[in-house]
Backbone as CSV, one residue per row, in Angstrom:
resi,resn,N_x,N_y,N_z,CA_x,CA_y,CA_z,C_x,C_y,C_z
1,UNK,117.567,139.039,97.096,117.912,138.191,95.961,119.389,138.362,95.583
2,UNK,119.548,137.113,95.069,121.528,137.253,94.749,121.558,137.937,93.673
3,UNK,122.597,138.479,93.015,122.701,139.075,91.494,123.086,138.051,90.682
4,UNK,124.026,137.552,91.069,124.513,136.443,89.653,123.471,135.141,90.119
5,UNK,123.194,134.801,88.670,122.228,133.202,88.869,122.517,132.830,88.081
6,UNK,122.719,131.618,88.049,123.028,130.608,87.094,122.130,129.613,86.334
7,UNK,122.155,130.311,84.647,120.911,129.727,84.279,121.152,128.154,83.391
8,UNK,120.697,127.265,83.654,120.743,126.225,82.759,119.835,125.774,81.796
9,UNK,120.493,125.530,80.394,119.294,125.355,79.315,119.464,123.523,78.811
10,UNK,118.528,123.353,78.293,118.636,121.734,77.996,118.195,121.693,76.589
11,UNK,118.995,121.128,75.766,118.952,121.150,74.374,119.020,119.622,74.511
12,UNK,118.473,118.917,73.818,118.045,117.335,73.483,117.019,116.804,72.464
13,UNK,118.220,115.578,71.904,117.439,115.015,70.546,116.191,113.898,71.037
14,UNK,115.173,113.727,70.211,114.197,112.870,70.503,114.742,111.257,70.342
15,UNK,114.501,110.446,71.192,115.003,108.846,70.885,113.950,107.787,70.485
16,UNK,113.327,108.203,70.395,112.254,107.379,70.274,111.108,107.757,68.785
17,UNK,111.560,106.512,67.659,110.586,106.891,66.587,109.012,107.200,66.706
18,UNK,108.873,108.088,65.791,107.188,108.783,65.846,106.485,108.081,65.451
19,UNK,106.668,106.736,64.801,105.465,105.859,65.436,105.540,104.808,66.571
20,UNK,105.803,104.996,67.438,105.764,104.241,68.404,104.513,105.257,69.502
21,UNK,103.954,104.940,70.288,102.704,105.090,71.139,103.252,106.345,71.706
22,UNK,102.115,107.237,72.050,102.730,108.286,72.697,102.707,108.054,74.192
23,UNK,102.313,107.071,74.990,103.297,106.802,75.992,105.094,106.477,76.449
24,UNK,104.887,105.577,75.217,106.613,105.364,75.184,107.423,106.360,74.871
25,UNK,107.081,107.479,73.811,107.436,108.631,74.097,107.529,109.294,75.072
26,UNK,106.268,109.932,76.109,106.963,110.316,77.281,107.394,109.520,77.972
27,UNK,107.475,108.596,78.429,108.421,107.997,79.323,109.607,108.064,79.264
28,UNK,110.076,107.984,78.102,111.788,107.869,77.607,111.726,109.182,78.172
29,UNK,111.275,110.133,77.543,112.077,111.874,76.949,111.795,112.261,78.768
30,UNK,110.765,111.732,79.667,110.883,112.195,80.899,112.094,111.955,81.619
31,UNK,112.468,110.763,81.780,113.276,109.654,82.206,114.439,110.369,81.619
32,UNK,114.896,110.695,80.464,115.993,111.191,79.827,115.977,112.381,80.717
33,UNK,114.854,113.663,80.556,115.160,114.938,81.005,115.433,114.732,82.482
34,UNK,114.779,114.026,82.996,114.910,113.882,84.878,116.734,113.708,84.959
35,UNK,117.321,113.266,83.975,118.745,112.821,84.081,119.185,114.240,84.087
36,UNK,119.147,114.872,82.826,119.732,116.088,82.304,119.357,117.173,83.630
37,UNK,118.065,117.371,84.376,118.022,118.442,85.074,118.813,117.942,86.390
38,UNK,118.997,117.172,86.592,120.089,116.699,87.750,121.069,116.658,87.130
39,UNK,121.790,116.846,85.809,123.417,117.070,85.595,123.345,118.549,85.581
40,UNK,122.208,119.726,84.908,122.205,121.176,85.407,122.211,121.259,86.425
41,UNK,121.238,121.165,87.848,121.467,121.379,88.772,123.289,121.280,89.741
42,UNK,123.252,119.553,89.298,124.630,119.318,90.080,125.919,120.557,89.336
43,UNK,125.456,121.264,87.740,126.554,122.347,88.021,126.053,123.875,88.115
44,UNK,125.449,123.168,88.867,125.018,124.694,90.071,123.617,125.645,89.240
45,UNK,122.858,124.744,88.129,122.302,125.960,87.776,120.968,126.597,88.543
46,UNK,120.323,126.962,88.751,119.344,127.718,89.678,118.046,127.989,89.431
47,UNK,118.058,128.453,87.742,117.002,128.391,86.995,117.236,127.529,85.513
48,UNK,116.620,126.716,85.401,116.533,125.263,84.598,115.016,125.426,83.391
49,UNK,115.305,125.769,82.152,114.664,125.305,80.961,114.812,124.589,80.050
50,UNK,113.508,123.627,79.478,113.672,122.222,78.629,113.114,122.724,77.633
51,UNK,113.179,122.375,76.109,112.687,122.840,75.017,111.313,122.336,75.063
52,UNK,111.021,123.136,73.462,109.769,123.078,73.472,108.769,121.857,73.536
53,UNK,107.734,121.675,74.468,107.181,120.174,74.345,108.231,119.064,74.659
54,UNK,108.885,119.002,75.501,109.975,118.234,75.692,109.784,116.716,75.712
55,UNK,108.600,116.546,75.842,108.740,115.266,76.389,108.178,114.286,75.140
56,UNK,108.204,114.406,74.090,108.188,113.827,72.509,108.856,114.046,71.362
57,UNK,108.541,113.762,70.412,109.127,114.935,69.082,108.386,115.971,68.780
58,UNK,108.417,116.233,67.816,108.162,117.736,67.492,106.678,117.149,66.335
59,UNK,106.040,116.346,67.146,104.401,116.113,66.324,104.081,117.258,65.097
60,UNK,104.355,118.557,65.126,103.468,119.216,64.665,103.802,119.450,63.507
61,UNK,104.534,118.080,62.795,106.016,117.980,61.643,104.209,117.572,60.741
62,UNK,103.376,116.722,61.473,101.798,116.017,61.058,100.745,116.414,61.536
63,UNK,100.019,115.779,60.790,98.572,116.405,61.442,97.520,115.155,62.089
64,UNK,97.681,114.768,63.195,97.477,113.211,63.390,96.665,113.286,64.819
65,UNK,95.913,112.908,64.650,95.095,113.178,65.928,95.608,112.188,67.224
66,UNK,96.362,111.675,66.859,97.375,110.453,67.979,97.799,111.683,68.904
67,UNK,98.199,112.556,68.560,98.877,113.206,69.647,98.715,114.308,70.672
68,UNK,96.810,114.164,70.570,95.731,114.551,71.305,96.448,113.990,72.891
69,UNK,96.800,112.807,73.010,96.907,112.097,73.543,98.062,112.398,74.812
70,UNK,98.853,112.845,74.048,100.157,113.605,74.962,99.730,114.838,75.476
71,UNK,98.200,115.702,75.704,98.237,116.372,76.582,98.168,116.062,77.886
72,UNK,98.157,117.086,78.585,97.665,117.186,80.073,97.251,118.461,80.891
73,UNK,96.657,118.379,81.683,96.146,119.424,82.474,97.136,120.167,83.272
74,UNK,96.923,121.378,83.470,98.483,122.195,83.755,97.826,123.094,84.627
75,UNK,98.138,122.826,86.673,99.463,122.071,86.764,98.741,120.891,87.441
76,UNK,97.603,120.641,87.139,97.029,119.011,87.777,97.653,117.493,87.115
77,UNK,98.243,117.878,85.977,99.074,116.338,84.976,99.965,116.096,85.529
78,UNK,100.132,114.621,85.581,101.076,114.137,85.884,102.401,114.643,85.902
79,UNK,102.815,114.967,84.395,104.278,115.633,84.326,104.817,117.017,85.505
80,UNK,103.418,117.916,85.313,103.952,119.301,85.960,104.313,118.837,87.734
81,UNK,103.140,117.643,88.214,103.435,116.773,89.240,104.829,116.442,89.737
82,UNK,105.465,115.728,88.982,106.891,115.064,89.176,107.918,115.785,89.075
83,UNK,107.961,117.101,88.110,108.916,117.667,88.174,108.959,118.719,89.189
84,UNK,107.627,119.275,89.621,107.118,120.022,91.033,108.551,118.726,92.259
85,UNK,107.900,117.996,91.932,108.887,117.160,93.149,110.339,117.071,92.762
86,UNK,110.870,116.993,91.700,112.068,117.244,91.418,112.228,118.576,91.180
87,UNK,111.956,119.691,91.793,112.511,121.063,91.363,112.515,121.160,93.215
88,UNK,111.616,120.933,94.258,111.726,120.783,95.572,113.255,120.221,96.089
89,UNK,113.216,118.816,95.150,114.156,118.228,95.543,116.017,118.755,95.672
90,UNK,115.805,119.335,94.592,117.025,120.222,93.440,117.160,121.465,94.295
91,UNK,116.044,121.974,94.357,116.257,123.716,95.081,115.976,124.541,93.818
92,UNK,115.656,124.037,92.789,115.973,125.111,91.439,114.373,125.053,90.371
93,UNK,114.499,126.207,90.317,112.998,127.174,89.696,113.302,126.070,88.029
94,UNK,112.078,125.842,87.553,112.137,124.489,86.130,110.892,125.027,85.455
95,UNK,111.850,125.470,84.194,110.602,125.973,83.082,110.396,124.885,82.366
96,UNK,108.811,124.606,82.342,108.720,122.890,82.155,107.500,123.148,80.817
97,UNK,107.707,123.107,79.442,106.876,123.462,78.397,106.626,122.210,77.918
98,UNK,105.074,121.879,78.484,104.092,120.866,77.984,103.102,121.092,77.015
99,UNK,102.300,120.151,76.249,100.908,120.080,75.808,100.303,120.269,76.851
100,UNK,99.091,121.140,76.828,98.520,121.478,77.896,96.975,121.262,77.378
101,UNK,95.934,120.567,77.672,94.778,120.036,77.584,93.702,120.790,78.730
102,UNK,92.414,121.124,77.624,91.754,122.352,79.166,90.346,121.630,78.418
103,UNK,89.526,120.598,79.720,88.334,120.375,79.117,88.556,119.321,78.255
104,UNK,87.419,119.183,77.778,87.665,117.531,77.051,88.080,117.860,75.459
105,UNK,88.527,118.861,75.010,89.409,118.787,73.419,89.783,120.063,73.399
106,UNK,90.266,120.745,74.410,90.857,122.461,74.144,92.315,122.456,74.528
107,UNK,92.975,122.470,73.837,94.866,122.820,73.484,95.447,123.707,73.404
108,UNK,96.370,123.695,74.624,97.435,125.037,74.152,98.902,124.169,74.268
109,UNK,99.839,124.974,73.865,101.124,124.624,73.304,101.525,125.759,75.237
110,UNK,102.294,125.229,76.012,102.300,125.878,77.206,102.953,125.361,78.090
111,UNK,103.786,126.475,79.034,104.851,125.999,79.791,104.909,126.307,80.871
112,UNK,104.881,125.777,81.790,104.284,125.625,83.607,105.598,126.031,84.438
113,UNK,105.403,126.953,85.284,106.731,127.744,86.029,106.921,127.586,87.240
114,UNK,108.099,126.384,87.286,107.709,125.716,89.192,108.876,126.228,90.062
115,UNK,108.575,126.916,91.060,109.221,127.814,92.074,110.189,126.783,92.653
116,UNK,111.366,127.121,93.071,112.722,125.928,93.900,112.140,125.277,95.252
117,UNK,111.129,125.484,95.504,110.241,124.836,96.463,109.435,124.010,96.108
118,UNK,109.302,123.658,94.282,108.279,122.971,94.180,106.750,123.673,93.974
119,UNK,106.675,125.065,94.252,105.647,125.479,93.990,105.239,125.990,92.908
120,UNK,104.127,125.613,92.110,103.761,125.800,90.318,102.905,127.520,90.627
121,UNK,104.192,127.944,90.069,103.830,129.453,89.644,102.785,129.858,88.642
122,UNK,102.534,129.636,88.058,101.858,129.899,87.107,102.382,128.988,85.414
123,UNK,101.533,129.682,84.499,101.983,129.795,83.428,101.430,130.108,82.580
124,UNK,102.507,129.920,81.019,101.842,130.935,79.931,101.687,130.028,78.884
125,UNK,101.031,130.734,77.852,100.254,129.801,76.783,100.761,130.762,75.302
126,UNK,101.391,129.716,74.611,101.946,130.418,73.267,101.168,131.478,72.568
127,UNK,101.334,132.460,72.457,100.628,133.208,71.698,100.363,133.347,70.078
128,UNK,101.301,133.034,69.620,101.899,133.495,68.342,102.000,131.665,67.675
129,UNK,100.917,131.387,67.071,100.703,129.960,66.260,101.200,129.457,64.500
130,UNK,102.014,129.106,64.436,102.454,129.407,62.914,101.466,128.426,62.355
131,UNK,101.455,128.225,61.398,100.722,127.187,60.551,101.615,127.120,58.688
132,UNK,102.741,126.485,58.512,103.486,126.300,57.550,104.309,125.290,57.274
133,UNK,104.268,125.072,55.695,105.182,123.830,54.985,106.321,123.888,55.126
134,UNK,107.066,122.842,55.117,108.328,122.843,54.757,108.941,121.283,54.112
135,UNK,109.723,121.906,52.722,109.781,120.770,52.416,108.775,120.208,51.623
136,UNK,109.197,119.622,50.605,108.196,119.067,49.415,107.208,117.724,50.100
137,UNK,107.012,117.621,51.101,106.762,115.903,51.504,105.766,116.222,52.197
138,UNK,105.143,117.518,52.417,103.803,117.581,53.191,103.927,117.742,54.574
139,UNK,105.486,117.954,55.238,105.689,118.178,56.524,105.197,119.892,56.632
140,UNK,105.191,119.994,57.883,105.735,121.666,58.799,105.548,121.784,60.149
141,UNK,105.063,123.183,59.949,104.726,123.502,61.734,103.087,123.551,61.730
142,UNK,102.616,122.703,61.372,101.276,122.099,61.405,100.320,122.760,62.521
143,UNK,101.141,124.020,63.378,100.622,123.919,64.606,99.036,124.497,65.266
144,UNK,98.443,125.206,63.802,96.941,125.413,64.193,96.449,124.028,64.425
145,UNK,96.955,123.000,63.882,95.892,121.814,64.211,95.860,121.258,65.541
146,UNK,96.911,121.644,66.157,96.539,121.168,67.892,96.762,122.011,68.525
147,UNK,97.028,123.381,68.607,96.795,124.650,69.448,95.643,125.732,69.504
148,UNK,95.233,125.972,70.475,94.466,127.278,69.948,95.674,128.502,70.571
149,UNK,95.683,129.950,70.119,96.327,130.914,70.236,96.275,130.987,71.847
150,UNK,97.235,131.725,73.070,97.138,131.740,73.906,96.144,132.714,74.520
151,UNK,95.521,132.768,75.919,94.619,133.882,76.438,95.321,134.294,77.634
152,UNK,96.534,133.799,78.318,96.836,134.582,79.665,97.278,135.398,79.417
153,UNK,97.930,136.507,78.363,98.538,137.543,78.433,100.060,137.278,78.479
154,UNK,100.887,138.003,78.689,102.646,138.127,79.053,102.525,138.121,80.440
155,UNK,102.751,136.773,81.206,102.297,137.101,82.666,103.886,137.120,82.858
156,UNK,104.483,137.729,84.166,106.080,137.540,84.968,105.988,136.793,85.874
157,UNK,106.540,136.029,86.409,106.468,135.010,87.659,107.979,135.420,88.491
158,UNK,107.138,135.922,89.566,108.598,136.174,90.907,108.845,134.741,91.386
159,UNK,110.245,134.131,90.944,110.740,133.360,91.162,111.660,133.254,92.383
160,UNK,112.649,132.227,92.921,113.192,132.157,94.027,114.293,133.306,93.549
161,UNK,114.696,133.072,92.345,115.951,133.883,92.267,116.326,134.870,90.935
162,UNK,114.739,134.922,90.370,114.573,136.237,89.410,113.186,136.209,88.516
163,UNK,112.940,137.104,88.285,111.564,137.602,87.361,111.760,136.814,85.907
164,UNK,111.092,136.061,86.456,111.401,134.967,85.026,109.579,135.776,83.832
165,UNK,110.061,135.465,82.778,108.914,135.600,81.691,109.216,134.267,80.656
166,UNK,108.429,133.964,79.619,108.203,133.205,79.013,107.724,133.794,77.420
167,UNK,108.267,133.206,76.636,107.982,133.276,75.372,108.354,131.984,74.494
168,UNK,107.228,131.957,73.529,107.324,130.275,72.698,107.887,130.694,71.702
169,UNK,109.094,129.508,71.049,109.291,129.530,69.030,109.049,130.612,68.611
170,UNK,107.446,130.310,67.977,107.176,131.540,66.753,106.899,132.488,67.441
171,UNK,106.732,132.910,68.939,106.636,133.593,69.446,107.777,134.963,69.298
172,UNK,109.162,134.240,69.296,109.999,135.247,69.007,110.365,136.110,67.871
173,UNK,109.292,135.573,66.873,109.351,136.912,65.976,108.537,138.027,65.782
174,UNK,108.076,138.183,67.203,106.750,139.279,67.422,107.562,140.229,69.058
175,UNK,107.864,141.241,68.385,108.686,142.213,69.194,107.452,143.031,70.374
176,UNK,106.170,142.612,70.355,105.469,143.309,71.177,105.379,142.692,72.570
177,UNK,105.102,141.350,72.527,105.080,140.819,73.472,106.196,140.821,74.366
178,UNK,107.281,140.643,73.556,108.658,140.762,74.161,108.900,141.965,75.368
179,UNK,108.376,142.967,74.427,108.247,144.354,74.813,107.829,144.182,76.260
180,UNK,106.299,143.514,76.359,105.521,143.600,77.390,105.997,143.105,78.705
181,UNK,106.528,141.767,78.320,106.958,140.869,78.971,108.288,141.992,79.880
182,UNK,108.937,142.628,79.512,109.978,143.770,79.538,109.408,144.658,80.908
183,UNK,107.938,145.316,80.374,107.040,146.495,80.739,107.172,145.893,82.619
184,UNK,106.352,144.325,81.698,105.755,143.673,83.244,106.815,143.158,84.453
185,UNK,107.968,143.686,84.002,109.162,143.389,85.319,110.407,142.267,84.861
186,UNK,110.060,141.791,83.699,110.963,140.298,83.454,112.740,140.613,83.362
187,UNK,113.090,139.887,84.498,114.594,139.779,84.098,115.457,138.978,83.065
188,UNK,114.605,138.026,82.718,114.963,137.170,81.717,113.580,136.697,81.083
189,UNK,114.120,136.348,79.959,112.879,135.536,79.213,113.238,134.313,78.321
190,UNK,112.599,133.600,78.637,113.318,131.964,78.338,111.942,131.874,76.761
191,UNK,112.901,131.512,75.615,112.144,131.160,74.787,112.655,129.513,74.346
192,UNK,111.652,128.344,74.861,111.756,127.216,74.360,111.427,126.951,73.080
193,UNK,112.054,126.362,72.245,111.581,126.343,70.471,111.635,124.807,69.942
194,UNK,111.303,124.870,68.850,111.946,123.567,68.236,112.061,124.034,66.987
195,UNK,112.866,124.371,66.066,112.891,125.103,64.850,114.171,124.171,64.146
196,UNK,113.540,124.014,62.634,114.546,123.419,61.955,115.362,124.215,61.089
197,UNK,116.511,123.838,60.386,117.324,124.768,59.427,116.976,124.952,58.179
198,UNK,117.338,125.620,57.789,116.700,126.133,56.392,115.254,127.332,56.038
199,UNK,114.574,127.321,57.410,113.867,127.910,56.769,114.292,129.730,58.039
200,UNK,114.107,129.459,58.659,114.491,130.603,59.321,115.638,130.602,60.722
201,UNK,117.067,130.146,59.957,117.825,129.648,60.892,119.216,131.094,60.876
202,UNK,118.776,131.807,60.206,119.685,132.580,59.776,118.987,134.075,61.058
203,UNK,117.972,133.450,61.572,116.983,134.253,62.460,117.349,133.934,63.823
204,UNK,117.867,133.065,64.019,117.974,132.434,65.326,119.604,133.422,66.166
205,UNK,120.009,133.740,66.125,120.912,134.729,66.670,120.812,136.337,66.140
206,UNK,119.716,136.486,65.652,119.324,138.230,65.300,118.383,138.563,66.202
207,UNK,117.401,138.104,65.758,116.168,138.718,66.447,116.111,138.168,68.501
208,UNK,116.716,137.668,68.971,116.191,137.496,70.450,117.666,138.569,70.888
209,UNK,118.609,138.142,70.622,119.786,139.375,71.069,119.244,140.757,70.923
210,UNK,118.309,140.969,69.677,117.554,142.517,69.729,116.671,142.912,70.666
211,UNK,115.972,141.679,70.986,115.146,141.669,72.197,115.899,142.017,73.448
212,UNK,116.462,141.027,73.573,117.748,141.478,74.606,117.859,143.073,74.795
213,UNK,118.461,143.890,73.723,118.865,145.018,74.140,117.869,145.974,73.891
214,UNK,116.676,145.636,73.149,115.709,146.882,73.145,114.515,146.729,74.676
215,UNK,114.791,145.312,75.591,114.290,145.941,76.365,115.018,145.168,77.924
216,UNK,116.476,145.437,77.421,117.296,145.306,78.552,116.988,144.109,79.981
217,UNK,116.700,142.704,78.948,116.765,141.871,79.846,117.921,140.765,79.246
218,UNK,117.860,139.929,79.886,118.217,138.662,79.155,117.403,137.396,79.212
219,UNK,118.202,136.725,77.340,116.864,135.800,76.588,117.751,134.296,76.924
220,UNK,117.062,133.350,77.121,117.594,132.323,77.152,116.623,131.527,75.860
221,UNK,117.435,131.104,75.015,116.843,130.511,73.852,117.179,129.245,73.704
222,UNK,116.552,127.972,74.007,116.436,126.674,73.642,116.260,125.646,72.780
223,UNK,116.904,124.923,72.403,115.917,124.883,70.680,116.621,122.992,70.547
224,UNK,115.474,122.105,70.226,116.188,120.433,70.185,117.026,120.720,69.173
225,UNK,117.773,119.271,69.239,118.720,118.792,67.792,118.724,117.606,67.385
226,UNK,119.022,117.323,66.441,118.936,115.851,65.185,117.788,116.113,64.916
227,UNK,117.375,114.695,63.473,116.486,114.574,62.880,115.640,113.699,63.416
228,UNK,113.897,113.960,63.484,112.925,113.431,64.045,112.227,111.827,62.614
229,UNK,111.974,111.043,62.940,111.859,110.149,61.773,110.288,109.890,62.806
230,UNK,109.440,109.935,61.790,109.137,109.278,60.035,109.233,110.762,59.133
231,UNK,109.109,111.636,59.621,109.540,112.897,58.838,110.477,113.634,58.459
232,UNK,111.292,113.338,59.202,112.485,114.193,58.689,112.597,115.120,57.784
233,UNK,112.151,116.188,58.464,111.926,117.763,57.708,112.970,118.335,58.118
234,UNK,113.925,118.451,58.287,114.930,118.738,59.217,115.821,119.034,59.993
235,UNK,116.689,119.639,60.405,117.585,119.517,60.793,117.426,120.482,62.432
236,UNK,116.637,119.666,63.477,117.130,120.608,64.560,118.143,121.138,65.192
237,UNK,118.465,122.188,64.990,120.098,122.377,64.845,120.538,123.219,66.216
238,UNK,120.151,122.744,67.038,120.508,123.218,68.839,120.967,124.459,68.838
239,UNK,122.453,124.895,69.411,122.742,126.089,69.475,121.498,126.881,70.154
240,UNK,121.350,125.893,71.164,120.759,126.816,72.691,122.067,127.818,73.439
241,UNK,121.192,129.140,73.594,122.185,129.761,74.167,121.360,130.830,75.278
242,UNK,122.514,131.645,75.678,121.705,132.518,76.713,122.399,133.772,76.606
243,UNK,121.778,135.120,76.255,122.307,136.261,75.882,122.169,137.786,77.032
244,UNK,122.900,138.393,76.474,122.769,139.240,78.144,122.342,140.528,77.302
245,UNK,121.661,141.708,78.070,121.295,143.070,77.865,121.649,143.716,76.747
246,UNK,123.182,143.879,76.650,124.357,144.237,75.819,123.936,143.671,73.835
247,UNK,123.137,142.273,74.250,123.355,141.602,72.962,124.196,140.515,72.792
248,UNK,125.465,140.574,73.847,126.373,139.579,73.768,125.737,137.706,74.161
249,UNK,126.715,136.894,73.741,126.500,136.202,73.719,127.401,135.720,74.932
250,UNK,126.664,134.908,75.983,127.198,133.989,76.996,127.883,133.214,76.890
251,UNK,126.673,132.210,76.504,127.109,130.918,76.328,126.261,130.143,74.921
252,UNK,126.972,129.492,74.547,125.901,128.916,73.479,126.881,127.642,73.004
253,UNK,125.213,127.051,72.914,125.459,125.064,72.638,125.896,124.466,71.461
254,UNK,126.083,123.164,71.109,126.241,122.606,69.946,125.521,122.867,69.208
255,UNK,125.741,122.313,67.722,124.859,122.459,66.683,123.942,120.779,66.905
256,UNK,124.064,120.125,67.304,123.891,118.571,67.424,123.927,117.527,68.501
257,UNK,124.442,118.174,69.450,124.623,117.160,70.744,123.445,117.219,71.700
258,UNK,123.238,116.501,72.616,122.163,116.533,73.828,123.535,117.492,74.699
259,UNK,122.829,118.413,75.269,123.739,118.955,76.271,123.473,119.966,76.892
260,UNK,123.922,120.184,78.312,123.331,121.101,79.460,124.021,122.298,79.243
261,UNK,123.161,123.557,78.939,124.312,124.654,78.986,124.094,125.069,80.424
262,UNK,125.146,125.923,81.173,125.037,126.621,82.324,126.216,127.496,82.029
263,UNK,125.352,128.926,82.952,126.047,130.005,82.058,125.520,130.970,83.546
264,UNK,126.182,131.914,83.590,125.721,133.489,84.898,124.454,134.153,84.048
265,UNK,124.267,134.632,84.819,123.486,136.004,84.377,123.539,137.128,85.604
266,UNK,124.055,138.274,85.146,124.614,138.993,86.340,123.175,140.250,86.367
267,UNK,122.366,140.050,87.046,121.387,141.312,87.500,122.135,142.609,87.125
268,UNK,123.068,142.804,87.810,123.840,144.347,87.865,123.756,144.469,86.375
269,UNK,124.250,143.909,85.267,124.104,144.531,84.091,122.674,145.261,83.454
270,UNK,121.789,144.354,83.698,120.240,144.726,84.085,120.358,145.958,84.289
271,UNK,120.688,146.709,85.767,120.731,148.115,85.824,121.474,148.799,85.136
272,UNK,122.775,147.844,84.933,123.610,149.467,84.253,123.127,149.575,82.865
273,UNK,122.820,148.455,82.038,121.908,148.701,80.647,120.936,149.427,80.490
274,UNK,119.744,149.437,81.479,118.693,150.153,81.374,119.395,151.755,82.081
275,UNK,120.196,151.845,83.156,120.478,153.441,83.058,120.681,153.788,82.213
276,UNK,121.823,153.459,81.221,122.343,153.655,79.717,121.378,153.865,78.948
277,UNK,120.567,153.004,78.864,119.421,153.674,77.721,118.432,153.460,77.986
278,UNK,117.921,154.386,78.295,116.456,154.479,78.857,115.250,154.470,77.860
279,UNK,115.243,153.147,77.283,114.327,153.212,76.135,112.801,152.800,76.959
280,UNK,112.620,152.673,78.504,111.379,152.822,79.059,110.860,153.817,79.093
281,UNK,111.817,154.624,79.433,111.785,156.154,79.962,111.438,157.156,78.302
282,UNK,111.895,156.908,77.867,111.509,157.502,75.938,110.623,156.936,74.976
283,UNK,110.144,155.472,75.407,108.941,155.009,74.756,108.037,156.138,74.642
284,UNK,107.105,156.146,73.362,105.547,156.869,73.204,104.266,156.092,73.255
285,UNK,104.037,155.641,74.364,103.044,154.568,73.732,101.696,155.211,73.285
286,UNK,101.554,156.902,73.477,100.367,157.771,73.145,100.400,157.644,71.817
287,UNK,101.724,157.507,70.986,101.745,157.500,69.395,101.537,156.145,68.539
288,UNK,101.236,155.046,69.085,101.068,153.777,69.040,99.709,153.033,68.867
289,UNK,98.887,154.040,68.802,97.483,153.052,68.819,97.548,152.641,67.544
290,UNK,97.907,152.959,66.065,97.957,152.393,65.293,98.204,150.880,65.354
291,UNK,99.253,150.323,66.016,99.632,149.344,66.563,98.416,147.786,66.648
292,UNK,97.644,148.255,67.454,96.542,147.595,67.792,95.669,147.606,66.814
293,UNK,95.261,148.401,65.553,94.364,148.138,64.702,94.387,147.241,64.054
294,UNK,92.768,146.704,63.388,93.030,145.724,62.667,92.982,145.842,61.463
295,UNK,93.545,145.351,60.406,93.805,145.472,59.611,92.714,145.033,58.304
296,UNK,92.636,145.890,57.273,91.503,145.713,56.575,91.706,144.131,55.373
């Protein structure tokens, strides 16, 4: 495997109003992203992630059973299909985070991991489900109503050109999984989001850089931008970026534009971070069962 890879992230606003059919929704936001992962690729990136649920708005602003409709079966749906053929085509590994539909009404929020050959690695299923308001108008992250919590675990997927892991949104404010994801081999961990400002935006460059250095990988964090209408709860405020071991910051996106980041990620730091601090090697996990209890 090479050391430096070049990771590309895709930050993009929704074009298409939320009431219009949720076909015309994906079609556009596919059609749009198929553009964007061929302007990452053409600058060289290698490993390619799209935000969260990419291929609509951010539904979970309502609680509307219309958008049952935008799942699919993962990796038998259509979507994980086409981009399988455009990641063959490209040469480049595509973290592709869909609605994922299991059975005739079972939902996960979940993102399908297709190898530079086209081959669907696996994937993982959000763990961590918020359910909260924002905003006087009856919007939020609505998202118990069309997810259930995930069951695969923190899986790692050996990719063409690194140990990719996965983590969702609200996922990143739960330092265990992170952890795990760490334990289980991950060189990077791509968290796709959709998070608006105001309510925890002051979070969005603390907590994944900590991740970063407490377990010496690097986070690639994704997140749409502009305002989604008929709700407009709002402000997706981009500033997708990609952070290294250290904590430092790479590269990082607009507050507002559609736009491809591509940025290195150098393996070698990987080692020399974790020689430096061997927080694998000094973990207690014998002192930790507290951890796992449940709480009264």
């Amino acid at each position: 495997m090479v050391n430096k890879v070049k990771i590309g992230l895709i930050q993009a606003k929704n074009d298409v109003h939320g009431d219009e059919p949720v076909q015309v929704h994906k079609e556009k936001a596919i059609e749009k992203h198929f553009a964007l992962v061929r302007e990452a690729a053409a600058k060289g990136a290698q490993i390619i992630c799209l935000q969260e649920i990419f291929y609509g708005p951010y539904f979970c602003a309502e609680q509307n059973t219309k958008w049952y409709e935008a799942a699919e079966e993962v990796p038998g749906g259509p979507t994980v299909q086409q981009f399988s053929d455009l990641a063959r085509e490209l040469g480049t590994v595509i973290i592709l985070p869909v609605y994922e539909r299991v059975g005739i009404g079972t939902y996960y929020n979940t993102a399908a991991v297709i190898d530079a050959d086209g081959t669907y690695l696996g994937k993982y299923r959000k763990q961590h489900i918020p359910h909260v308001g924002v905003g006087s108008e009856g919007c939020g992250f609505w998202e118990k109503y069309y997810f259930k919590p995930g069951n695969l675990g923190y899986p790692v997927f050996e990719s063409a050109f690194a140990k990719v892991g996965v983590y969702i949104c609200y996922d990143r404010h739960f330092p265990e999984g992170a952890r795990l994801l760490g334990l289980a081999g991950a060189e990077i961990v791509f968290n796709p989001s959709a998070t608006v400002a105001g309510l925890s935006e002051y979070l969005w460059k603390l907590e994944q850089p900590a991740h970063a250095v407490a377990n010496g990988y690097y986070v690639a964090a994704i997140n749409r931008v502009g305002m989604e209408a008929p709700w407009n709860m709002g402000e997706f405020y981009g500033q997708s970026y990609l952070v290294d071991p250290r904590g430092q910051f790479v590269a990082v996106g607009s507050r507002d534009q559609d736009e491809v980041i591509v940025a290195d990620m150098d393996k070698n730091m990987i080692h020399e971070v974790r020689d430096t601090w061997q927080f694998y090697r000094d973990r207690r996990p014998e002192t930790y069962d507290d951890m796992v209890k449940l709480l009264p």
